[in-house]
C-alpha positions, -999 to +999 in steps of 0.1 A: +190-043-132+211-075-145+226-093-117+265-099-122+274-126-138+290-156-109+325-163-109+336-199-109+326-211-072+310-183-063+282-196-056+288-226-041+280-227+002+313-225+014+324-255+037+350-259+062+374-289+067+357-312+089+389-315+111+377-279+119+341-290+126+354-316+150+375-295+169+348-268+171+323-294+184+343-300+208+341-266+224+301-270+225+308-278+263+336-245+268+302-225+249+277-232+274+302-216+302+317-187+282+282-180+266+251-184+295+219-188+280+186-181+298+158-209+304+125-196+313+108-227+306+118-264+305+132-276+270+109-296+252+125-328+232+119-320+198+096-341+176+121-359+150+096-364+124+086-328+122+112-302+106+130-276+126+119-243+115+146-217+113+144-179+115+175-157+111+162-121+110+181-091+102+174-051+092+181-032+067+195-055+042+182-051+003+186-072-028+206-046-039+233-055-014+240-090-030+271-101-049+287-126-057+317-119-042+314-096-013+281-114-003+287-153-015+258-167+015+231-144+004+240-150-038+243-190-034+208-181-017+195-164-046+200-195-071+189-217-051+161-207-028+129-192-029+133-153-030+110-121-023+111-086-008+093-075+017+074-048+030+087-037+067+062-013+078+051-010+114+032+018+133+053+047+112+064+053+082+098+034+088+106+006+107+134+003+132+152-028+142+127-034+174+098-030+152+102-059+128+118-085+155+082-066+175+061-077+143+077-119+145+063-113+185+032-100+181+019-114+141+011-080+135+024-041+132+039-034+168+065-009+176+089+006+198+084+037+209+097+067+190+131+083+200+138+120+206+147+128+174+132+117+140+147+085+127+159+078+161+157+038+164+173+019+200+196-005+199+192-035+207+208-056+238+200-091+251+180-100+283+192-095+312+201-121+334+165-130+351+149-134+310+137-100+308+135-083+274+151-050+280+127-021+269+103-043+273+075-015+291+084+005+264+070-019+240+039-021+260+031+015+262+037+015+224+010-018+221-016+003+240-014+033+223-012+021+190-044+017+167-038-020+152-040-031+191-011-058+186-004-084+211+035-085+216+042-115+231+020-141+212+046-162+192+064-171+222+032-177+249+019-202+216+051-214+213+049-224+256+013-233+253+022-264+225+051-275+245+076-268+217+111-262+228+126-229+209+162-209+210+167-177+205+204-162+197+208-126+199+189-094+212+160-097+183+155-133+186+149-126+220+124-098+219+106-125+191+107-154+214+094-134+245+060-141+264+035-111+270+053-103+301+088-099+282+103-132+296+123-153+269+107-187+261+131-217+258+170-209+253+186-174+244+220-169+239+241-137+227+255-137+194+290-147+191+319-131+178+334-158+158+309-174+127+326-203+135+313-203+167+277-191+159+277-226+135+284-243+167+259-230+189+233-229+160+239-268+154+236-273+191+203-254+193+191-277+157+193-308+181+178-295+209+155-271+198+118-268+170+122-233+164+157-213+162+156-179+159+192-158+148+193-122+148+224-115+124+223-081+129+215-051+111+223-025+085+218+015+088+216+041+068+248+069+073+237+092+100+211+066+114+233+043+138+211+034+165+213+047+201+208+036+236+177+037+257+172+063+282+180+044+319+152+041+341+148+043+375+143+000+375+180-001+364+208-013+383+241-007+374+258-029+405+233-058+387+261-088+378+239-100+360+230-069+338+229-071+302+252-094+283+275-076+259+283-090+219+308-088+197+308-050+187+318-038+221+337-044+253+317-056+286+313-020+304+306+003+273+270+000+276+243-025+257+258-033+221+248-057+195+247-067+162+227-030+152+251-008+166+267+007+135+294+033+138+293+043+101+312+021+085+303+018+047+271-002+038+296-029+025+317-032+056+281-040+076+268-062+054+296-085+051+292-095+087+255-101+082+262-124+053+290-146+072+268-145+101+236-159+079+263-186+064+268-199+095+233-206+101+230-224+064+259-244+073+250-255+106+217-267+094+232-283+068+260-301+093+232-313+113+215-337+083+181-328+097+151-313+081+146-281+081+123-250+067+149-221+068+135-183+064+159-155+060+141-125+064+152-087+067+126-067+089+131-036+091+147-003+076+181+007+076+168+044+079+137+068+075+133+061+038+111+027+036+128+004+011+115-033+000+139-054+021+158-088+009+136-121+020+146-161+009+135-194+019+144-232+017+132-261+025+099-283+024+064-273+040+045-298+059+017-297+033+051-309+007+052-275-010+088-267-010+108-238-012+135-233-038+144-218-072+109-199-069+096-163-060+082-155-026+042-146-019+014-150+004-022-143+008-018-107+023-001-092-007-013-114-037+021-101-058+043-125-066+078-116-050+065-094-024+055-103+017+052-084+044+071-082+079+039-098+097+039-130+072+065-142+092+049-154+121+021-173+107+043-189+086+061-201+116+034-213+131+023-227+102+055-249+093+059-258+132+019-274+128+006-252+158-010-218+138-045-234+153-033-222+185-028-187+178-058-162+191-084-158+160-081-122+140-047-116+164-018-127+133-027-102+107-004-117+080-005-151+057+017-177+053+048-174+033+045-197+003+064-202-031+045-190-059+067-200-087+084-179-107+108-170-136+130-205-141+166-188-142+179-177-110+195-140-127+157-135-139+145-142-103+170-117-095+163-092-116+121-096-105+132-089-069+154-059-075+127-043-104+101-045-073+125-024-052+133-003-075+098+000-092+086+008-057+113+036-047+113+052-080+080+058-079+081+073-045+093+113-050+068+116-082+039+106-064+038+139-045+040+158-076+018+136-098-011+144-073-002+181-074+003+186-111-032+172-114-046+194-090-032+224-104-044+212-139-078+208-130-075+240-107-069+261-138-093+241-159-120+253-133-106+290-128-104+291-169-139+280-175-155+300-147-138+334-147-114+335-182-147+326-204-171+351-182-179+378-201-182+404-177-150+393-164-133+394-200-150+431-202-137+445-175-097+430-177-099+449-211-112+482-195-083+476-168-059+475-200-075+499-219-060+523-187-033+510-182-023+517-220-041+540-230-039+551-268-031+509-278-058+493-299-071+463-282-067+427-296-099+412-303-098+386-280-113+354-274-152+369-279-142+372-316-140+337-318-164+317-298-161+286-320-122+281-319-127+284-279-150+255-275-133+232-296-099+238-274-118+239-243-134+206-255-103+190-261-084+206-232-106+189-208-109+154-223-067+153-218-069+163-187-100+140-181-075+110-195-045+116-171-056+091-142-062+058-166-033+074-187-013+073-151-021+033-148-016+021-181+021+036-184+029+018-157+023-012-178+059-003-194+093-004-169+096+035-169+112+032-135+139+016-156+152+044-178+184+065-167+158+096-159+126+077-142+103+108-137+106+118-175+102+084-185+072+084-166+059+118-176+067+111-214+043+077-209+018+100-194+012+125-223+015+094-248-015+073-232-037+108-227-031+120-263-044+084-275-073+086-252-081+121-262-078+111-300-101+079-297-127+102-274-128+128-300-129+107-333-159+087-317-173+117-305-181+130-344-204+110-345-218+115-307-210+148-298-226+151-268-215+124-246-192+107-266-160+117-258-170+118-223-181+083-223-150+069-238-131+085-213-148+074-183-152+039-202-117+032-205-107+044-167-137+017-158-124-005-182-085-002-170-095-007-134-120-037-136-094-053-160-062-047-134-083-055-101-095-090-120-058-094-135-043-087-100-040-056-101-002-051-113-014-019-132-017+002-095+012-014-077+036+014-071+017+035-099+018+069-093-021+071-086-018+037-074-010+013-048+025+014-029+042-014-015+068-001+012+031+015+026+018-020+030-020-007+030-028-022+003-014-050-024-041-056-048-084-050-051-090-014-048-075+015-029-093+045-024-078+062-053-086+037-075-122+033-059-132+070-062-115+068-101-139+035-106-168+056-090-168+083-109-158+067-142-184+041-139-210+062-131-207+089-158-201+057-189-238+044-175-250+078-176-241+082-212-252+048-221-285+053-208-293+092-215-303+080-250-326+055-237-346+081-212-346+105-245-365+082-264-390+075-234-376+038-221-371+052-187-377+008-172-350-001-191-327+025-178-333+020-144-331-018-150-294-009-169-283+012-145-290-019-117-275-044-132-241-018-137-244-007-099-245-044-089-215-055-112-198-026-099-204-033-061-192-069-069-164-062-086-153-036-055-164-053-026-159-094-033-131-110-009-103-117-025-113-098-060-122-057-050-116-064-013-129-027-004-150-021+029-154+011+022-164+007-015-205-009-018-216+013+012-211+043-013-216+025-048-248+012-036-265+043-025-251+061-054-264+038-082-299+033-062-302+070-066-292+072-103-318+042-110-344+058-085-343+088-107-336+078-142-376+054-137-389+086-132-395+083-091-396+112-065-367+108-041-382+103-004-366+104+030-380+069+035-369+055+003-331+070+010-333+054+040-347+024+020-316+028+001-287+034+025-302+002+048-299-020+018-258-006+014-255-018+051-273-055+044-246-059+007-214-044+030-221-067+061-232-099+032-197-096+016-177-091+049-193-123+064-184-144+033-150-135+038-156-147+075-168-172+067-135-190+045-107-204+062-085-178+086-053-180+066-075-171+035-092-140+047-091-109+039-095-076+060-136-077+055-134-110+077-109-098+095-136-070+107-159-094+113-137-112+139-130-074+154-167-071+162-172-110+178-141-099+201-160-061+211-129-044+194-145-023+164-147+006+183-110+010+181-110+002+144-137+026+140-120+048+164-082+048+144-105+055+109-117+084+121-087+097+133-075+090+105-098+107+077-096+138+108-060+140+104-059+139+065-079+171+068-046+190+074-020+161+072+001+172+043+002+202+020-011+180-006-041+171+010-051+204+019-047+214-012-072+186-027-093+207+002-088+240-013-099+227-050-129+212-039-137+244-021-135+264-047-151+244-071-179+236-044-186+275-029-167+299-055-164+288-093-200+275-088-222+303-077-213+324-108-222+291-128-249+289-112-264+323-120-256+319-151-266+285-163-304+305-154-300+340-170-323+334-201-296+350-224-267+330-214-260+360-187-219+364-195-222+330-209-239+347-237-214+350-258-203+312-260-242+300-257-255+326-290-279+336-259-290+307-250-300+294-215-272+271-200-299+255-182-314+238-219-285+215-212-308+196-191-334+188-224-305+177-244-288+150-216-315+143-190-297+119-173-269+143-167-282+161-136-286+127-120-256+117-127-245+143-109-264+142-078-255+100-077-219+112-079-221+134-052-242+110-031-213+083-035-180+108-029-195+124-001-209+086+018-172+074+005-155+103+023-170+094+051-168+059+055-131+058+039-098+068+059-082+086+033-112+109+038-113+141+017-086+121-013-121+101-021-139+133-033-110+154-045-101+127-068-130+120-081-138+154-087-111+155-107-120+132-130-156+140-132-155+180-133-133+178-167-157+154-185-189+176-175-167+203-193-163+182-221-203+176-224-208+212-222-188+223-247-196+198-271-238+208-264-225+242-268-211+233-305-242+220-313-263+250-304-239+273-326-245+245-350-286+244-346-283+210-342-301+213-306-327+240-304-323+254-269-357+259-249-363+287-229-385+272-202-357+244-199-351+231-161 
């Protein structure tokens, strides 16, 4: 999308006469009566030399809200400041207005708890008159229960603990400036009506203050206006000094604020939020001092998870500035994206106190700039493609994951039951009944030949479709006026030039070859993207998605069981010719030095960044080496084995522990856990986890269902018939050969396949996303073993292999 082209002086930060500014200082004594603040702690004086850090938070509010003339704050922002979006997820799938302001509190995903209905989000309301945050227990209960064990209240006991004086102005700020007990730290006050007036009491707290923290209020979907908390028995109606009321709603209609919408249009709510974040910029700007300024939207405006709007100005106390840049920081790695728990280490970061926050408690990284396209409509347009990347690609995940399911679902039922003989002979009894005195076609046994060349060609496309799925999204599909047919038509033009490479080099190596240029190219896509960044995955419809937060770059779990599989069929095809011809050292030796690459490309800080990864790659390959020398598998040397994935897993988690906090990733991060005694509820929330994906979602269980059928139905009659010495009712395809002769021809194929199932079965359960790991690599692997089968099949009808009888 192109951003609209500024009108003359649109973009310029409006300024009022200074008369006015005079006259409204003036009132700065009238605002302290007619608008108490609460002071739970003794201000601090600020340190002069050091820059006040600003915070004005809001919800909801995207990039593609901004104009230039219905939004001229947030568009003079976006030419002149450093600009991002950000991912707003907390402890569900959408975050409400308590969750992000719950996130700046706590440095990491916290929540409120969920409302009676779905989408149901509370309002918020300021303290009440004693400091308290109200709904504070609520949050605590939330805490406790929730698996990332969050500690709400840590940005404003750090903020106590360095003696740094801090204001908060309306009900967010509050909850983010709050202690663990839910008492406001430094000054709060409620958000005024007038902008005029919010400039005033901003530029008062700029004087007085280190840290100012503005909630500007929020934006909501249609039908998702937020609601009031349930009263409790603790509340008080009589109280005079109950909560204080804003601008949206009379004093006696209950606790309002800035997020009560009562749908109006999206336009109407974010107009206010834009005056209401110019009167912040101006007021920092009246003031003459210093000052790091971070506008930040933190949560949803409903139950569909958007990319929300993010900018920042000013300079850094390591010099790096903000401005006329893109937005980043360690815990995404994308250029233009952060998350919602960024925000408080770079708080704590710019106010020169993030030593004082707990080890392993903030979860997030620094905000930084990270550079950028130099025109400020290019900027623009980066920021809105990652939003609208992200929520295009959201409805055709679903159905990506299905259609390939289904596809290798009939693939399986087609090569198991609609190529069994006895099963072709007796549909055309069944027909021969049902019409009776109709000649018969002469079917598929008629010609055997034609069969395995479509089967072989049928199952290297469908073989391609996962790499083909990355590489198209190396083109804008999400662009085009019809995104899922953009995407689709990308799809079936990267698989039909993967197919054709895999079958022209496969003349020549008919065997393996197409398989191995398949699996090749998926290893060779995913190295290349996890090394490159991996831009390839993010919000790729096998790949990694961005309103999820999970996961911003190395390897997901998709991508780890597609590098699994793909890496170790290519190094079984590059080594079956070497155990052939008798050099059984040097495949072993090959087949290390893979399996070590491999676990160092998935498991390094920083590069793979997968904990779950080298625990399964290094078994996996061990066993593929262990058998391609020649040796007997033993219980001691599995165990051999699987201790030596525990010493590589625990090596590259406490090199990660061992950099500097802000540069860690989760595999130090774990480390940490287990210091502080908390891995069992890490280990605890992971096995939930993988539990609940069992029966999750439809789509999962129906991953479940194809691995079943391929594991305990289509196989057994394979199985049978792989040892009848005719070719049993395989016969027919095989010229009555044993299936089992296979083995002669590709040696290192059975191994193969008993090193794959070793690694998807120790992935599945070591991972979270549990039973994905093996369906997906299933999916990739079952097709190419089809592809080797029919191509050996070829040959035998060819005589170029002469099948033995006494094959195992």
């Amino acid at each position: 999308m192109t951003p609209p082209t500024p009108l003359p002086g649109a973009g310029r930060t409006r300024r009022r006469p200074r008369a006015l500014a005079v006259a409204l200082a003036a009132l700065t004594a009238v605002v302290g009566i007619a608008l108490p603040g609460q002071a739970t702690t003794q201000a601090q004086t600020p340190d002069e030399d050091r820059p006040v850090v600003v915070l004005v938070g809001t919800s909801g509010l995207r990039w593609d809200d901004v104009h230039t003339l219905s939004t001229p704050t947030l568009w003079d922002l976006s030419r002149t400041a450093s600009i991002g979006t950000v991912a707003a997820r907390s402890i569900r799938s959408y975050a409400c207005p308590a969750d992000g302001w719950l996130a700046v509190s706590a440095g990491a995903r916290a929540g409120d708890l969920p409302g009676e209905a779905y989408g149901e989000c509370r309002t918020l309301v300021n303290p009440l008159g004693g400091g308290t945050v109200p709904g504070w227990d609520d949050y605590e209960v939330s805490a406790r229960a929730s698996g990332f064990a969050p500690r709400i209240g840590l940005l404003g006991q750090v903020l106590a603990d360095a003696e740094l004086s801090a204001t908060g102005i309306g009900p967010g700020a509050a909850i983010a400036l709050a202690d663990p007990d839910g008492l406001v730290r430094g000054e709060h006050r409620p958000v005024p009506t007038d902008p005029d007036l919010l400039r005033v009491v901003v530029g008062e707290a700029i004087t007085t203050s280190d840290l100012v923290v503005v909630d500007a209020g929020s934006v909501r979907d249609i039908g998702r206006a937020t609601v009031g908390r349930p009263a409790t028995p603790d509340d008080d109606p009589e109280d005079e000094d109950g909560p204080e009321t804003t601008d949206h709603a009379p004093t006696g209609e209950g606790p309002t604020g800035p997020e009560v919408i009562t749908e109006p249009t999206r336009l109407e709510q974010v107009r206010p939020v834009d005056a209401r974040i110019g009167a912040v910029l101006d007021a920092v700007d009246e003031t003459g001092r210093d000052a790091v300024v971070l506008v930040v939207s933190l949560a949803d405006s409903g139950t569909r998870a958007r990319m929300q709007l993010a900018a920042a100005r000013g300079v850094l106390p390591d010099d790096d500035a903000y401005g006329a840049s893109l937005l980043g920081s360690r815990s995404t790695r994308q250029d233009g994206m952060i998350q919602a728990t960024d925000v408080t280490p770079t708080l704590l970061n710019a106010l020169g106190v993030a030593d004082r926050a707990p080890i392993g408690a903030v979860v997030g990284a620094p905000i930084r700039p990270v550079g950028g396209p130099e025109s400020a409509n290019a900027r623009v347009t980066a920021v809105l493609d990652v939003d609208q990347h992200s929520h295009a690609v959201r409805p055709i995940t679903p159905t990506f994951y299905t259609l390939l399911i289904v596809i290798n679902l009939v693939l399986y039922g087609f090569v198991t039951l609609g190529l069994n003989g006895r099963v072709m002979a007796g549909v055309g009894r069944v027909a021969a009944r049902l019409r009776p005195g109709h000649p018969q076609g002469p079917g598929l046994r008629r010609h055997p030949v034609a069969v395995l060349h479509t089967l072989r060609v049928a199952a290297t496309a469908v073989a391609s479709i996962p790499a083909a799925g990355l590489l198209a999204n190396a083109l804008p599909w999400w662009r085009a006026a019809s995104p899922a047919w953009a995407l689709t038509g990308l799809v079936a033009a990267w698989a039909l030039v993967l197919t054709t490479v895999a079958l022209l080099i496969g003349r020549r190596h008919r065997l393996l070859g197409p398989a191995a240029v398949v699996a090749g190219a998926t290893t060779l896509v995913l190295a290349v993207d996890v090394i490159t960044g991996a831009t390839l995955q993010v919000s790729a419809p096998m790949g990694v998605q961005p309103v999820v937060a999970g996961r911003f770059y190395g390897f997901n779990n998709t991508a780890f069981a597609l590098f699994a599989a793909a890496t170790i069929l290519s190094v079984v095809a590059v080594t079956d010719p070497l155990v052939r011809a008798g050099r059984r050292r040097l495949a072993a030796v090959l087949i290390a030095v893979t399996g070590a690459v491999a676990t160092f490309l998935n498991g390094m800080p920083g590069l793979g960044s997968d904990f779950g990864g080298p625990p399964a790659l290094v078994p996996g390959f061990a066993v593929l080496a262990l058998m391609a020398a020649g040796i007997r598998l033993t219980w001691m040397r599995l165990a051999g084995v699987l201790g030596g994935a525990a010493v590589v897993v625990s090596s590259f988690a406490v090199i990660d522990w061992l950099r500097p906090v802000e540069d860690r990733t989760h595999l130090g991060r774990f480390v940490e856990t287990v210091l502080d005694g908390g891995v069992w509820d890490v280990i605890g929330r992971k096995l939930a986890q993988n539990l609940a994906n069992l029966g999750g979602t439809w789509l999962t269980l129906l991953a479940l269902a194809g691995i079943a059928l391929v594991a305990f139905v289509l196989s057994r009659p394979l199985r049978w018939a792989a040892h009848a010495p005719d070719g049993g009712p395989f016969g027919w395809l095989s010229s009555g050969a044993p299936l089992t002769s296979l083995g002669n021809d590709a040696p290192m194929l059975r191994p193969g396949i008993v090193a794959l199932g070793v690694t998807l079965g120790i992935g599945f359960a070591v991972n979270d996303s549990g039973i994905v790991i093996p369906a997906i690599g299933v999916s990739l692997a079952v097709p190419l073993l089809v592809t080797v089968c029919a191509a050996w099949l070829l040959q035998v009808r060819d005589g170029i292999v002469s099948p033995r009888a006494d094959a195992t």
